[in-house]
FIPA-11707 format. One record per residue (C-alpha): residue in three letters; x, y, z. Coordinates in steps of 0.1 Angstrom, whole numbers, padded with zeros to 4 digits, always signed. Layout:
BEGIN
ALAXYZ...
// end
This chain:
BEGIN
UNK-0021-0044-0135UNK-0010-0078-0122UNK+0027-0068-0109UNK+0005-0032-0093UNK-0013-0056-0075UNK+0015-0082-0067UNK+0035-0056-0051UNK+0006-0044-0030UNK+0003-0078-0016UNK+0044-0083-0014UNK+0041-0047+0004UNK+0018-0068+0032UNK+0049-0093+0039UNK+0064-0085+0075UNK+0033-0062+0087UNK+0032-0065+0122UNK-0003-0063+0133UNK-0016-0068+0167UNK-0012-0100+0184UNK-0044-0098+0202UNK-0068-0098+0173UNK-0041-0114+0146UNK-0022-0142+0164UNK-0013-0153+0130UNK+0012-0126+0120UNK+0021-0104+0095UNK-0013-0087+0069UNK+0004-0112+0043UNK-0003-0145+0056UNK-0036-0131+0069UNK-0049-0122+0034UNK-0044-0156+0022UNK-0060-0169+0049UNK-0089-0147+0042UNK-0087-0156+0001UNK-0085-0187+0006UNK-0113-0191+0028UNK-0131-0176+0005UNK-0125-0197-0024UNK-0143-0223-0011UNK-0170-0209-0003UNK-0176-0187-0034UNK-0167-0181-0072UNK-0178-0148-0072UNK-0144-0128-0088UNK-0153-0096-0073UNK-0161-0111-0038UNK-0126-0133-0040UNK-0110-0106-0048UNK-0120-0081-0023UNK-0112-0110+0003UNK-0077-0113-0013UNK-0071-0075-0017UNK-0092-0065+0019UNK-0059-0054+0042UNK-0037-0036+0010UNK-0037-0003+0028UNK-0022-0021+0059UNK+0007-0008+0039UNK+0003+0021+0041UNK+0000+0020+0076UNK-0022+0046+0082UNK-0055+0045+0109UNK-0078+0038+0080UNK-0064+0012+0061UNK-0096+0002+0044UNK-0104+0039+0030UNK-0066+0037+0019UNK-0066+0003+0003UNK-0098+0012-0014UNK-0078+0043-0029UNK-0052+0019-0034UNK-0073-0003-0059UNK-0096+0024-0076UNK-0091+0019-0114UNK-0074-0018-0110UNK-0104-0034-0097UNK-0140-0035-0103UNK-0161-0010-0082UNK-0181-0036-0061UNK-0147-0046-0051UNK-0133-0015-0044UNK-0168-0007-0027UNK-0159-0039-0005UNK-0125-0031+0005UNK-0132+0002+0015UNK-0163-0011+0035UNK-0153-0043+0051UNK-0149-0028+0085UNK-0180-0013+0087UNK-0198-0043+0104UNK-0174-0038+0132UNK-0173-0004+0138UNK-0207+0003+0134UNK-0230-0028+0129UNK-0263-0022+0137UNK-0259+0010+0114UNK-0244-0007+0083UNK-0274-0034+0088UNK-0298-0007+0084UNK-0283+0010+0057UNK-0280-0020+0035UNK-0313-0042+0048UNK-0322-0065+0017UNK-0293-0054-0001UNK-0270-0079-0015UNK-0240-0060-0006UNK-0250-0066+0027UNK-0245-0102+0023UNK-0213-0097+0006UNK-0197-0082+0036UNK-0210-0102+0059UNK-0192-0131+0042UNK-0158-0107+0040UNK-0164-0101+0075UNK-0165-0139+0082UNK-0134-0148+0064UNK-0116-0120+0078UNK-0122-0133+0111UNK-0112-0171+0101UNK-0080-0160+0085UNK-0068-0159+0119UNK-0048-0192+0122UNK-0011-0195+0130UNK-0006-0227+0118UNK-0025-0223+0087UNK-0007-0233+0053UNK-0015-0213+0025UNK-0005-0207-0012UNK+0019-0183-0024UNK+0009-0149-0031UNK+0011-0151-0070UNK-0009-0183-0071UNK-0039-0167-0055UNK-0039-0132-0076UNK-0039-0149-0107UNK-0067-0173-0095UNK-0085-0141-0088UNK-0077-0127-0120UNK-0080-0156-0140UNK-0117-0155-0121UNK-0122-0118-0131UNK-0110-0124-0167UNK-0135-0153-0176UNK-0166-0142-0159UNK-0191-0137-0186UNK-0220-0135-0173UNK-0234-0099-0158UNK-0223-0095-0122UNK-0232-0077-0090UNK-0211-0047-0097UNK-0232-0041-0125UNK-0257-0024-0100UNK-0254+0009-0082UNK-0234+0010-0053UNK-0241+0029-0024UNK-0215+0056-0006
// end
């Protein structure tokens, strides 16, 4: 599982994306800009790795990279963060919607906090850790998590 996911994030290195909403470059840097964002503002394993694993269908290159990176992850990560991934554009295309759908739910708050990195994982000058060090981070995180976690609740479609 850990070299599938590897090369999905490899497969990010040198994706152009647009310079008007990514001025940082290629969906590789961003995603570690994103993760690790989001390590400091969470240990949640699911949550850090949906921030890590967000842009994998960028790959792809496709019009709906989060459906594809979703498909991408089905049966190497948890559901929640499949259910994330596929999701985490939904409070940009259609906000007011998504806020309804998921009022007091705490996916809702999940992907508001993707949403947030996402956007902060924007910097061109940022320095961030190599790829491997941050999936096995995430792993590791996934590995020891004992107690019972969000994804142990239904998720919606």
């Amino acid at each position: 599982m850990r070299d599938e996911l590897l090369d999905l994030l490899h497969a990010l290195d040198g994706i152009a994306q647009d310079p008007r909403y990514h001025p940082e470059g290629d969906a590789l840097f961003h995603s570690l800009q994103v993760w690790d964002h989001a390590r400091r503002d969470t240990d949640d394993p699911e949550l850090l790795a949906a921030a890590l694993l967000h842009d994998v269908g960028k790959s792809l290159r496709g019009p709906d990279h989060d459906a594809d990176g979703a498909d991408l992850l089905d049966g190497l990560m948890p559901p929640r963060t499949v259910w994330l991934v596929r999701h985490h554009l939904d409070l940009l295309r259609a906000p007011g919607v998504t806020r309804r759908r998921l009022r007091g739910a705490p996916l809702l708050r999940d992907l508001e906090q993707l949403r947030r990195w996402d956007l902060a994982g924007r910097r061109p000058d940022a320095v961030v850790p190599p790829v491997a060090v941050a999936l096995d981070a995430v792993l590791d995180a996934l590995t020891a998590r004992t107690a019972p976690c969000a994804s142990d609740v239904e998720l919606p479609r």
